[in-house]
N, C-alpha and C positions, 0 to 999 in steps of 0.2 A: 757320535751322534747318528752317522747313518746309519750303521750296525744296528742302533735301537730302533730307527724307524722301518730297516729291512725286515728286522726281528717281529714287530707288529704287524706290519702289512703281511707278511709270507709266516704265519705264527710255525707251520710245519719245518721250519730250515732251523730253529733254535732249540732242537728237541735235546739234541746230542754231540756236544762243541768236538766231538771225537770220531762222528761220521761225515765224509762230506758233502756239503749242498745235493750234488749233480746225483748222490746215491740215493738221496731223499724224494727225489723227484718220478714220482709216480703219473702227473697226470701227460696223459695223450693218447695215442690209440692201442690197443691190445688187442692179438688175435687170440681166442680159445681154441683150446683144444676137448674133441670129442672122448672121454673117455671109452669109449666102447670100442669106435671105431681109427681114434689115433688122428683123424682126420679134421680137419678145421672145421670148427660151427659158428664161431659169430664172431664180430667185431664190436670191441667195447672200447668208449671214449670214456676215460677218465679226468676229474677235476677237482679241482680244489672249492670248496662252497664253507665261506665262515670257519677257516681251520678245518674241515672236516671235507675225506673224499666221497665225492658221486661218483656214478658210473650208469652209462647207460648205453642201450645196445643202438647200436650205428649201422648194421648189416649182421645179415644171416645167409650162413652158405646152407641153400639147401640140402634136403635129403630127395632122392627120389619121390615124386609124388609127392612130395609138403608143398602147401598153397606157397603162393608170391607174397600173398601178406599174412601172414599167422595171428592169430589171435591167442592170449595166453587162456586157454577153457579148464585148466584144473586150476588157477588162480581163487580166489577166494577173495570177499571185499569189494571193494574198488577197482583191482585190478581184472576180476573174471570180466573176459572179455573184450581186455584190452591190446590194443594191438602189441605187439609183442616188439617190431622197430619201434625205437623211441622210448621202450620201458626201463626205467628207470632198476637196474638190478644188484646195486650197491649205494649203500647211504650209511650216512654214519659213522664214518671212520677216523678215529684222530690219534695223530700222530704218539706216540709213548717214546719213553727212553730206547737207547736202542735199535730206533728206527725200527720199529714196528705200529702199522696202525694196528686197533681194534677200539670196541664198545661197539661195533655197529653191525649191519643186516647184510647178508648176503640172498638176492633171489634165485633159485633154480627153477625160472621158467616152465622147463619140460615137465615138472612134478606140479610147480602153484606153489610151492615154499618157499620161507623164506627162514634163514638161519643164522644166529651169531657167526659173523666172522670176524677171520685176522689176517691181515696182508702183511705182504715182506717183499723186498729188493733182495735177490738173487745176483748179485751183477746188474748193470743199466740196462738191460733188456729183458729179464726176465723176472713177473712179478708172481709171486705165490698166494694164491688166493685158498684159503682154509674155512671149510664151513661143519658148525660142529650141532654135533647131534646127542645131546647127551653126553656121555662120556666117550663118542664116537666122532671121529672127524671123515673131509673128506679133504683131498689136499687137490688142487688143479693149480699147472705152469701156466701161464699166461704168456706170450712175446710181444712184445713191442714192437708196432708197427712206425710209428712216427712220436718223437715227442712234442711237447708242447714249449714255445719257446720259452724260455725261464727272464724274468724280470731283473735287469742289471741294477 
């Protein structure tokens, strides 16, 4: 009985009776990395919302000369012009066999796009963020800064 009711509450933990829990567990804070520079650009807080993960930016490690508050300007929509902490840059994601999320969006801020992605657990600290472009992807490591405590 509790197994079923864990199963409902935490719908992401019952994907895959042959991965365990603690590998499933994606949300809490993630540092990026800059592909060009190697160097760290934001922190993202990941979560669980109705079976499917958010994410949203928590801190930006500046670049020389970039404003204290950035605004997203090549955005498009809703978002042109929105502040860029607090933007919401992953939605949509649900769990599949396998431990893989996808179905859902990934945003690259810097550009204003926003792209089909796919996540994956690398180990408990390293989460794969995949966003595709056509027959084209881009793959970015993400680290884990803090997890989020898991529900007993």
């Amino acid at each position: 009985m509790w197994a079923i009711v864990v199963a409902a509450a935490l719908p992401w933990l019952a994907a895959d009776a042959s991965t365990p829990a603690d590998e499933l567990n994606a949300a809490g804070l993630w540092r990026t990395i800059d592909d060009r520079t190697g160097k760290p650009r934001a922190v993202i807080r990941i979560w669980a919302e109705h079976g499917r993960l958010r994410g949203r930016i928590e801190h930006r490690y500046r670049k020389p000369r970039e404003s204290k508050d950035p605004v997203c300007r090549r955005c498009t929509g809703a978002r042109r012009g929105q502040r860029v902490i607090g933007m919401v840059v992953l939605w949509h994601h649900r769990l599949e066999r396998g431990g893989r999320w996808s179905g859902g969006r990934v945003l690259d801020p810097e550009m204003g796009k926003d792209y089909p992605g796919r996540l994956w657990l690398e180990g408990p600290d390293t989460l794969k963020v995949r966003g595709y472009w056509g027959p084209f992807h881009r793959t970015q490591s993400w680290h884990r800064l803090e997890a989020e405590p898991r529900i007993e």
